[in-house]
C-alpha positions as CSV (number, residue, x, y, z in Angstrom):
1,X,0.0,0.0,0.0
2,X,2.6,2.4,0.7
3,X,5.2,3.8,-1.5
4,X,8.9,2.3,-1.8
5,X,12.3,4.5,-2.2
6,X,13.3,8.2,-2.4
7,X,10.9,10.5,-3.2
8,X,11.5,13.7,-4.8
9,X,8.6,16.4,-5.5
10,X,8.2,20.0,-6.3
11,X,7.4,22.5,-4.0
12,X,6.6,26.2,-4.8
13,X,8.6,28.9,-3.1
14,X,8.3,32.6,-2.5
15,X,10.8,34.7,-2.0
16,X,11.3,38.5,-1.8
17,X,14.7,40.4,-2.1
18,X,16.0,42.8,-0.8
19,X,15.7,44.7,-4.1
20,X,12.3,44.9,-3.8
21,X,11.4,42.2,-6.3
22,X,9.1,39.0,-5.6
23,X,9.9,35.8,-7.1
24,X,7.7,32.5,-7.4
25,X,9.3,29.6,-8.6
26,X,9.1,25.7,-7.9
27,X,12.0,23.9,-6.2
28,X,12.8,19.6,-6.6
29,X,12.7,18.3,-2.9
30,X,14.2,15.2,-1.7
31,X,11.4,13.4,0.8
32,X,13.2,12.3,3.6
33,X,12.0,8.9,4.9
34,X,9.5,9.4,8.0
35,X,10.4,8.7,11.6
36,X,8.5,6.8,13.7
37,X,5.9,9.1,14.6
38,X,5.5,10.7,10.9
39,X,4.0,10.0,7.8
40,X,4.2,11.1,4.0
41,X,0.9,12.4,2.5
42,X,0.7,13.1,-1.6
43,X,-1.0,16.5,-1.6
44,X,-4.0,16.3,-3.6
45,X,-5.4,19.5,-2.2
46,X,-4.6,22.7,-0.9
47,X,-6.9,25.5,-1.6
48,X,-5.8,29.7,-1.9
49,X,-6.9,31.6,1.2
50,X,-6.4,35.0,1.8
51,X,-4.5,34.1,4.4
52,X,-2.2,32.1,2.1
53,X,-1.8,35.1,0.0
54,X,-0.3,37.1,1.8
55,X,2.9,35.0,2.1
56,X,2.5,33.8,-1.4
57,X,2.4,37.0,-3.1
58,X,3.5,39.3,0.0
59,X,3.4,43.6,-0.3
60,X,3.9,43.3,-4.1
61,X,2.2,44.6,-7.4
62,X,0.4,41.5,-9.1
63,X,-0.3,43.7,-12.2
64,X,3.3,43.9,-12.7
65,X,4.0,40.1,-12.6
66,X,6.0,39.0,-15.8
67,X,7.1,35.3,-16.8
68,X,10.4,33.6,-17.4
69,X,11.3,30.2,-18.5
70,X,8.6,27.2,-18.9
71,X,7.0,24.2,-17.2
72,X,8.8,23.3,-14.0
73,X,11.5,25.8,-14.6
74,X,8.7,29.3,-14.4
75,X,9.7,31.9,-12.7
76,X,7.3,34.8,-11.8
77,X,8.8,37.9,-10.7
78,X,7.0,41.1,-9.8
79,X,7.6,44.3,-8.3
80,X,7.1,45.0,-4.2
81,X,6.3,49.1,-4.0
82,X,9.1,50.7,-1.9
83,X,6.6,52.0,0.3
84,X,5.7,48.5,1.2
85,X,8.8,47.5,1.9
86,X,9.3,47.4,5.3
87,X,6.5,45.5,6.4
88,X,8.3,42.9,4.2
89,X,12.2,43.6,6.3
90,X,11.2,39.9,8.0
91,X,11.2,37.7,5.2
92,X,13.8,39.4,3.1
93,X,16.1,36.9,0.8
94,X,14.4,33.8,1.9
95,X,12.5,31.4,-0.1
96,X,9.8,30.0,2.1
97,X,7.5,27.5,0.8
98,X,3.7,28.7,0.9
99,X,0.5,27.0,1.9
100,X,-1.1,26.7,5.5
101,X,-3.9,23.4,5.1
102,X,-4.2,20.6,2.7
103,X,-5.5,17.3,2.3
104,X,-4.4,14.1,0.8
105,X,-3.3,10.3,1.0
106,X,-0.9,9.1,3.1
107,X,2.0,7.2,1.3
108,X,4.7,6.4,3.7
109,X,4.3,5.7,7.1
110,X,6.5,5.6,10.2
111,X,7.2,2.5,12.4
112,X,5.1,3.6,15.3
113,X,1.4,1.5,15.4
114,X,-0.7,6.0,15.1
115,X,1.7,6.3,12.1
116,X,1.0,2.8,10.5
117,X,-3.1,3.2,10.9
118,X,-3.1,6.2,8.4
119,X,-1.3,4.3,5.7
120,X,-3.2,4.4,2.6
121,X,-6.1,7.0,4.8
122,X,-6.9,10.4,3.0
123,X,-5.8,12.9,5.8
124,X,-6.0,16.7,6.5
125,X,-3.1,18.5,7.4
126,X,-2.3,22.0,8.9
127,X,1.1,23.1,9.1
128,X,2.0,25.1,6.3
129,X,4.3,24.1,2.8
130,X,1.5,22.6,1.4
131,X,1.9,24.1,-2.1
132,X,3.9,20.7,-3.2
133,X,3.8,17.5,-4.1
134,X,4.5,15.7,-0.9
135,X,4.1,16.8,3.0
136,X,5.6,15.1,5.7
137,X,3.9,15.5,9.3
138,X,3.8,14.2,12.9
139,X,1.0,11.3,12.5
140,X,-1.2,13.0,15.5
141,X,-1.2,16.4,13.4
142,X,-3.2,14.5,10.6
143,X,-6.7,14.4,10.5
144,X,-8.0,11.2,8.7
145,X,-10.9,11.8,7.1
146,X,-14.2,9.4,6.6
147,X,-14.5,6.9,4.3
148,X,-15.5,8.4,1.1
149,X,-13.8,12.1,1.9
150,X,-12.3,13.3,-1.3
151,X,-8.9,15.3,-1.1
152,X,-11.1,18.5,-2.6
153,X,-13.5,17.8,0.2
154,X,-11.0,17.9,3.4
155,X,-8.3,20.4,1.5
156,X,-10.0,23.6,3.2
157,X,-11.1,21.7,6.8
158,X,-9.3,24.2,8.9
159,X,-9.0,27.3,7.9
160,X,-12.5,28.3,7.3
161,X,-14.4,26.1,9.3
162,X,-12.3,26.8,12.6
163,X,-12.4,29.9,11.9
164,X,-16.2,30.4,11.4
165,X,-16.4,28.2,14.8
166,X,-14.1,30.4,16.6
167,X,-16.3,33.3,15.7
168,X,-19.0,31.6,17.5
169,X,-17.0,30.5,20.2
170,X,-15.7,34.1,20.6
171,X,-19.3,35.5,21.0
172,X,-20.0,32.5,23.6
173,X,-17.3,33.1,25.8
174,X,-17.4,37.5,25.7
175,X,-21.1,37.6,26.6
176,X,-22.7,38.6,23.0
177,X,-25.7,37.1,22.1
178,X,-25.2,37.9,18.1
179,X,-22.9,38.2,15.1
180,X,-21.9,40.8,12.5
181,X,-20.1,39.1,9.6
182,X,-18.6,41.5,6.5
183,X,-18.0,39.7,3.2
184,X,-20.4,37.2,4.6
185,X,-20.9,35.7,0.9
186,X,-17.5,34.0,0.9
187,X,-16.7,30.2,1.6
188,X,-16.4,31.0,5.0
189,X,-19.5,33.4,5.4
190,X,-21.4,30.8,3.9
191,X,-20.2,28.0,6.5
192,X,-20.7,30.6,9.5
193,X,-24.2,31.2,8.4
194,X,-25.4,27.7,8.4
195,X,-23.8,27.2,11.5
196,X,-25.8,30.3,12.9
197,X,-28.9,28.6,11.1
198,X,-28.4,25.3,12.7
199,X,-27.7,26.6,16.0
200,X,-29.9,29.4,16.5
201,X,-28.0,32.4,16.6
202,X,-28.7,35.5,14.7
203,X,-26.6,36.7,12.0
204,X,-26.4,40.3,10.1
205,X,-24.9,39.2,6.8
206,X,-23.1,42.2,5.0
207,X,-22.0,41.6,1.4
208,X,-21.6,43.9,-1.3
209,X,-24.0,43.0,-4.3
210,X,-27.3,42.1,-4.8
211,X,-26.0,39.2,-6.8
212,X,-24.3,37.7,-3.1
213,X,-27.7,39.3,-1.3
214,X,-29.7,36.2,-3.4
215,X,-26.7,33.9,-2.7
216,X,-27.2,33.9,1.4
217,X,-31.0,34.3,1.3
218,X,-31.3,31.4,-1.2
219,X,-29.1,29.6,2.0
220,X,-31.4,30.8,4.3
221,X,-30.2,34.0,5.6
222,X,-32.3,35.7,7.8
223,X,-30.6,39.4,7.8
224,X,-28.4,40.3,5.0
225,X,-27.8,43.5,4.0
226,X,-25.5,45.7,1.1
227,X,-23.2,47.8,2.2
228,X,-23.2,49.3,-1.5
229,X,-27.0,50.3,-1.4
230,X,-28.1,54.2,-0.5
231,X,-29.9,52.8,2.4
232,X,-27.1,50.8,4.2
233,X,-26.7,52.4,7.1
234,X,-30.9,52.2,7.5
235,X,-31.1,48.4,6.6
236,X,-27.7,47.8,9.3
237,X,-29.4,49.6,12.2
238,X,-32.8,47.6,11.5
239,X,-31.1,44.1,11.5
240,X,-29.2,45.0,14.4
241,X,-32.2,46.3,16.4
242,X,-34.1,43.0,15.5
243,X,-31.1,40.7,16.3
244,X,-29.4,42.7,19.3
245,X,-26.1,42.0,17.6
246,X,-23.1,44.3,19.5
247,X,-19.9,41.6,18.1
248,X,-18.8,42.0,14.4
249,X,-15.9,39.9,12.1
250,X,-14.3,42.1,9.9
251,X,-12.4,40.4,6.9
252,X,-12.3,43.8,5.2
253,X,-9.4,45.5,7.1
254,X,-9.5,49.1,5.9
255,X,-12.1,51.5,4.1
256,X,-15.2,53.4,6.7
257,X,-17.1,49.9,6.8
258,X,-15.4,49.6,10.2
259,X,-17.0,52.7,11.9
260,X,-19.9,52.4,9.9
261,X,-20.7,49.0,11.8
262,X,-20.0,50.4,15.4
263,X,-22.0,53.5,14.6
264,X,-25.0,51.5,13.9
265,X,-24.3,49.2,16.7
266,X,-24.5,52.3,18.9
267,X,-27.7,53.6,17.2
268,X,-29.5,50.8,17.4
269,X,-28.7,50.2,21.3
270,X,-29.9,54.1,21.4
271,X,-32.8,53.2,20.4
272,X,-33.2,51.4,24.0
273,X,-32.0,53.9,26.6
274,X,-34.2,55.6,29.0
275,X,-32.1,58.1,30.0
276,X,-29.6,60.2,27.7
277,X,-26.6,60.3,28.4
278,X,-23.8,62.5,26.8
279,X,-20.9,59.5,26.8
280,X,-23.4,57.4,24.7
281,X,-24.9,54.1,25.7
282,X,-23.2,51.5,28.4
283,X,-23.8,48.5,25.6
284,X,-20.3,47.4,25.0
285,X,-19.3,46.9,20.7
286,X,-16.9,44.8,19.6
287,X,-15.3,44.3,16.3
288,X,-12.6,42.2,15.2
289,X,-11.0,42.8,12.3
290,X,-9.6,38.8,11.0
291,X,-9.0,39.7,7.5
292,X,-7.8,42.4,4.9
293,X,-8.8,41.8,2.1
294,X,-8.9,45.9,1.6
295,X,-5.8,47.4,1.3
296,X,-6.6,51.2,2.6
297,X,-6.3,52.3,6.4
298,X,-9.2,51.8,8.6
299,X,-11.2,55.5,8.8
300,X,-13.5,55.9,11.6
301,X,-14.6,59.0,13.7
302,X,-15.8,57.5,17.4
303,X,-19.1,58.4,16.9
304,X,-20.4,55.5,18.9
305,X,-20.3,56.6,22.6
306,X,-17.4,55.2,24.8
307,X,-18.0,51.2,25.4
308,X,-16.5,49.7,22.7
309,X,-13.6,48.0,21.5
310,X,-11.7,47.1,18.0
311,X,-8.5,44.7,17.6
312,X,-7.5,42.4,15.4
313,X,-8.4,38.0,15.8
314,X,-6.7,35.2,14.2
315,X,-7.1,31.7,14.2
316,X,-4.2,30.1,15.8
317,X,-3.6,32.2,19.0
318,X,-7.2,32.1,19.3
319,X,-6.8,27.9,19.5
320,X,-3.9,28.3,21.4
321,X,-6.4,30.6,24.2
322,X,-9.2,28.6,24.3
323,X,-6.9,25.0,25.0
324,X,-6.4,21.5,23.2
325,X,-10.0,20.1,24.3
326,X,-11.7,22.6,23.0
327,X,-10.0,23.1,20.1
328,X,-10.5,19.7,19.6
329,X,-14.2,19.6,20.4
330,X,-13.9,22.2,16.8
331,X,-12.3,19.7,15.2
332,X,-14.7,16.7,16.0
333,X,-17.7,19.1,14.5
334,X,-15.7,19.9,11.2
335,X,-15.2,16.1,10.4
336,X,-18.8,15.2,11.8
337,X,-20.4,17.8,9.2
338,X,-17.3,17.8,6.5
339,X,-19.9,18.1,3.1
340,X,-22.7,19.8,5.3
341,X,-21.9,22.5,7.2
342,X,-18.1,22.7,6.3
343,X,-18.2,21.9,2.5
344,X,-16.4,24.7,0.6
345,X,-16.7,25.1,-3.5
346,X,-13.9,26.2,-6.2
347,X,-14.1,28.0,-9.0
348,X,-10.9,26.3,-10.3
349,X,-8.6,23.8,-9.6
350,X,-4.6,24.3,-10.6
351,X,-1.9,22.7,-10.6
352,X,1.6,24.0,-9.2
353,X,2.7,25.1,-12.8
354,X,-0.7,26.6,-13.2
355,X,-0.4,28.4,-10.3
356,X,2.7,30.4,-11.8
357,X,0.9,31.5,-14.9
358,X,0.0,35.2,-15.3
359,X,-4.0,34.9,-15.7
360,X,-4.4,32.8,-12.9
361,X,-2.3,35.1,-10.8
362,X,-4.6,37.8,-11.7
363,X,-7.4,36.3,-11.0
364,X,-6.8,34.7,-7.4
365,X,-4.9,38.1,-6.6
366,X,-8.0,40.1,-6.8
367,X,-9.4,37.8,-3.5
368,X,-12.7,38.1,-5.1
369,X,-15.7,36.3,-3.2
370,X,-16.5,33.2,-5.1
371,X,-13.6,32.5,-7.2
372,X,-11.8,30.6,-4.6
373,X,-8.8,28.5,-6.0
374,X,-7.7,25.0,-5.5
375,X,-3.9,23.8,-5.8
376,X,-3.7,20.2,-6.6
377,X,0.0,19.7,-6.6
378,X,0.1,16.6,-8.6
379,X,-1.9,17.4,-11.2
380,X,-0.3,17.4,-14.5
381,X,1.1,20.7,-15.4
């Protein structure tokens, strides 16, 4: 069942110099046999988050990407803006490989009996370098996946779906009774509102077209409203008022949508007060920005009284907070309801050569809700 002798695979590296130019290319690997306690899993699926981006592609210009060289031997390079440059001074003249969560089957196995079981099993994996061929992991940082689970299917089991729980979990543990989620049309938007639907909590979808307004309602969505309609602001306080809602998810990260939210999270627990008071109302707000997928700085004037609170909320400190049984309570669920609740779509699956070509680039650059990619790293190129 398993696989005998070296191994050698591709894996795609990104690199920034400290000329200010990116460069992607794809690097031979020599797979090292597994210890005990590891395993080697063929990648069969690794999807494109934003998250993944930002390592992938970094501070630079995408519309200045340019091709050398063919097949395995591609190399895209592209300018990084000056200005951009030293949020980059971390990775500077190092090629790291790209790629946080994946799934695929388990070819090699280690001598130890956790390592043996998953030979032959499609597993998920979180970890990062997953943009390659082959992926070797400790055997209890695998998730095998049921019977039946394609690699497509478990590729995008952590990211998204922990993520959406954690939101959920958050609102749990700080005392709020109800969400506000911004580009709530996305994979992930879409998994958080069924799990809203399923357990009874109250959701204020905001999207930005009346195209991803018919998506969510067509789901079920209760409250969903258009941050690009003249009557916003109106349709924001109204869902808030009806759902009591004073926590918000952010995946924007810049632009006025920010304040925007907070101000109507302030109007609508106005709307409730018995007594004025000049320092606003005592209802604490709450948004977290998780995402950014808009480049501009966050604009806000605090017009929302003085009980409120925005930071920033990411995955992995967050499952570091909350502790291993919990976080694996998350887990359990996202296996339990893998092509339910969790199952994410793809607007196109690539392979590693695919991903280095100059459309493709362009189009999974622009982060655009719905056109969510999938790397398959051995797919013919």
């Amino acid at each position: 069942m398993g696989v005998e002798g070296n191994i050698t695979g591709l894996q795609l590296l990104s690199l920034i110099t400290s000329a200010g130019e990116l460069e992607l290319s794809l690097a031979k690997v020599e797979i090292a046999e597994p210890a005990a306690d590891e395993v080697v899993v063929r990648v069969e699926g690794s999807p494109i988050n934003p998250s993944d981006l930002g390592l992938l592609l970094g501070a630079a210009d995408p519309t200045t990407a340019k091709t050398s060289g063919t097949g395995d031997a591609t190399v895209v390079k592209a300018t990084v803006p000056q200005v951009a440059m030293k949020a980059m001074a971390g990775r500077l003249d190092e090629a790291m490989p790209v790629g946080n969560e994946g799934a695929g089957v388990v070819i090699k196995a280690g001598a130890s009996p956790e390592a043996q079981a998953l030979l032959g099993k499609m597993v998920a994996m979180i970890g990062g370098a997953m943009y390659a061929q082959y992926r070797t992991m400790k055997a209890k940082e695998c998730l095998p996946l049921p019977d039946g689970t394609t690699a497509a299917e478990g590729a995008s089991c952590f990211v998204n779906p922990l993520t959406s729980l954690g939101m959920v979990e958050t609102m749990r543990r700080e005392g709020h009774t109800a969400l506000v989620h911004t580009a709530a049309a996305s994979n992930l938007g879409q998994m958080l509102n069924k799990i809203c639907l399923k357990d009874g909590i109250d959701l204020v979808n905001i999207v930005r077209s009346e195209a991803q307004e018919k998506l969510l309602r067509d789901l079920g969505a209760k409250y969903v409203v258009n941050s690009t309609s003249a009557t916003f602001m109106d349709d924001l306080i109204k869902a808030l008022v009806a759902t009591g809602a004073t926590l918000a998810f952010d995946a924007t990260g810049g632009g006025k949508l920010q304040g925007q939210i907070l101000t109507a999270m302030e109007a609508a627990a106005v709307k409730t007060m018995k007594v004025y008071s000049r320092y606003g109302s005592t209802t604490f707000k709450q948004l977290y920005v998780y995402g950014r997928l808009e480049s501009k700085p966050i604009e806000f004037s605090p017009t929302f009284g003085m009980a409120w609170g925005m930071g920033g909320w990411l995955l992995f400190p967050f499952l570091q907070k909350i502790g291993q049984a919990d976080a694996a309570r998350l887990r359990a669920r996202v296996a339990a309801e893998l092509k339910t609740t969790f199952a994410s779509h793809y607007s196109k699956v690539i392979s590693l050569q695919e991903v280095l070509q100059l459309d493709n680039i362009a189009a999974y650059a622009k982060r655009a809700t719905g056109e969510k990619f999938l790397i398959n790293p051995n797919k013919a190129g």
